[in-house]
C-alpha positions as CSV (number, residue, x, y, z in Angstrom):
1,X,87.8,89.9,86.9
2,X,89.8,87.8,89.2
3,X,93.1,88.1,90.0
4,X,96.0,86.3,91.4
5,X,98.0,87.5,94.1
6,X,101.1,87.8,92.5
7,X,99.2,89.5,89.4
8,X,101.0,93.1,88.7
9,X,97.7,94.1,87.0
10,X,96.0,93.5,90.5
11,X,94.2,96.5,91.5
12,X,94.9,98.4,95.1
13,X,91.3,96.9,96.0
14,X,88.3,95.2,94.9
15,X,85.6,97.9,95.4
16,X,86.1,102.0,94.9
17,X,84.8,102.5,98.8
18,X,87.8,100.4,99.7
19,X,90.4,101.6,97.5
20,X,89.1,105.0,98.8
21,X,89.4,104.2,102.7
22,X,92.8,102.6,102.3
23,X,94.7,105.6,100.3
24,X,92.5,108.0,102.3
25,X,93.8,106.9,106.2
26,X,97.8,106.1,104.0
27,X,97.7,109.8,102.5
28,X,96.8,110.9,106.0
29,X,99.6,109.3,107.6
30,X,102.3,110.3,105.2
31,X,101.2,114.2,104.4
32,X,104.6,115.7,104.4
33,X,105.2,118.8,107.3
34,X,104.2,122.2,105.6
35,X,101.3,120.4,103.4
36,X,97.7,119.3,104.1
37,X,95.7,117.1,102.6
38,X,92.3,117.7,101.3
39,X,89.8,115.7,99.3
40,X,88.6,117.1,95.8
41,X,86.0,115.1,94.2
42,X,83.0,114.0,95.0
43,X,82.6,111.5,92.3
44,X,86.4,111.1,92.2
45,X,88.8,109.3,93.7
46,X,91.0,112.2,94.5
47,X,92.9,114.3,96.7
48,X,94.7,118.1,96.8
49,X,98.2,118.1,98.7
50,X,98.2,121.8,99.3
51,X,101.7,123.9,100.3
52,X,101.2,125.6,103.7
53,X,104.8,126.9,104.6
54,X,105.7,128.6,101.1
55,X,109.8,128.8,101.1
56,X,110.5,133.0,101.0
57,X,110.3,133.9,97.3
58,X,108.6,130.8,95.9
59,X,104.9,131.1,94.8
60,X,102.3,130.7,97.5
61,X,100.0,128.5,95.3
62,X,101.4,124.8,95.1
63,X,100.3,121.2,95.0
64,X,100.2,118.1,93.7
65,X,96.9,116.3,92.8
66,X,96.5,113.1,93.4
67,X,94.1,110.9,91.9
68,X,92.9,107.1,91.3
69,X,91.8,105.5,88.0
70,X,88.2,104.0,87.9
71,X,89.6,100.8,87.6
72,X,91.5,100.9,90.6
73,X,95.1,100.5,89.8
74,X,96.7,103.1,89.0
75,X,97.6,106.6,90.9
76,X,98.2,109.6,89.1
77,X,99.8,112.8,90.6
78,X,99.9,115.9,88.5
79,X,102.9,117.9,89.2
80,X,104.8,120.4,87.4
81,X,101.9,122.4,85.8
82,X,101.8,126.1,85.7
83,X,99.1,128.4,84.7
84,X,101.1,131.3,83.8
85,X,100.4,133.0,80.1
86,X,97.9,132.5,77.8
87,X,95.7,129.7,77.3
88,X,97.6,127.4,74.8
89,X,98.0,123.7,74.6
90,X,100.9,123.2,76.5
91,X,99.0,124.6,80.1
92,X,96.0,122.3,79.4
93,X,98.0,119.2,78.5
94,X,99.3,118.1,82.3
95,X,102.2,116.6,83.5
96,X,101.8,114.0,85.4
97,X,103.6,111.0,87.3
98,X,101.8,107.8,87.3
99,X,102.3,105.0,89.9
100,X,101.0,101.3,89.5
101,X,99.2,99.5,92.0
102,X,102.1,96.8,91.7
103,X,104.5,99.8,92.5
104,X,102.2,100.8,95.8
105,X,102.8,97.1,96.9
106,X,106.5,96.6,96.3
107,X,107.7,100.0,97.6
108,X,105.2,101.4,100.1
109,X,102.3,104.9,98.7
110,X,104.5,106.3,101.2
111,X,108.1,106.2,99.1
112,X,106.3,106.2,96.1
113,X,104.8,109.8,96.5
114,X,108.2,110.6,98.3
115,X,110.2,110.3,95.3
116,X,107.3,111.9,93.1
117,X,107.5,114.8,95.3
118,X,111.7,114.5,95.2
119,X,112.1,114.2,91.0
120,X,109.1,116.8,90.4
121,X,108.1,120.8,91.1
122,X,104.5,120.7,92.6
123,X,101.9,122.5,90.5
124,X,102.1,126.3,90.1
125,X,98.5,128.2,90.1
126,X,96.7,131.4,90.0
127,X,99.5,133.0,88.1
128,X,95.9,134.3,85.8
């Protein structure tokens, strides 16, 4: 599909290998001090930001995930989730922040994942 250039629909790129490179080398060059960045799926799009300098008492297993949709437009970060207790529906179903491609463009990945990172806990894990 074609789109214009003012199109808020418009994906981040026309090909995955693109999309990949481009949020790849912008991830890279924001990754907050005390967090590193890995990748996390072959066949995904997708990255772990990974806690390294745990504040004294908080849990030493936190990150966000951050992820692409297939078609290119849309980044999701999970953030919030914790592991702790028994398996029930509310620690399979995960929170998550979405930001639009049109949001990437008009504010910068950069602020974007800033304010995610602001306005929600990272992910809690290995409490099991």
């Amino acid at each position: 599909m074609s789109y214009s250039p003012q199109d808020p629909r418009r994906p981040l790129a026309d090909t995955a290998e693109e999309a990949s490179r481009w949020l790849d080398a912008e991830l890279r060059a924001w990754v907050p001090e005390g967090w590193t960045l890995e990748p996390m799926h072959a066949e995904a799009i997708a990255w772990m930001l990974e806690r390294v300098a745990i504040p004294e008492g908080e849990w030493p297993h936190q990150n966000f995930h951050i992820r692409l949709t297939g078609d290119l437009d849309l980044v999701i970060v999970t953030c919030g989730n914790v592991d702790a207790g028994e398996i029930h529906i509310g620690n399979v179903v995960r929170e998550a922040r979405l930001i639009g491609a049109h949001a990437i463009r008009a504010y910068g990945l950069a602020a974007c994942l800033d304010h995610v990172m602001a306005t929600c806990k990272p992910n809690e894990w290995a409490y099991t």
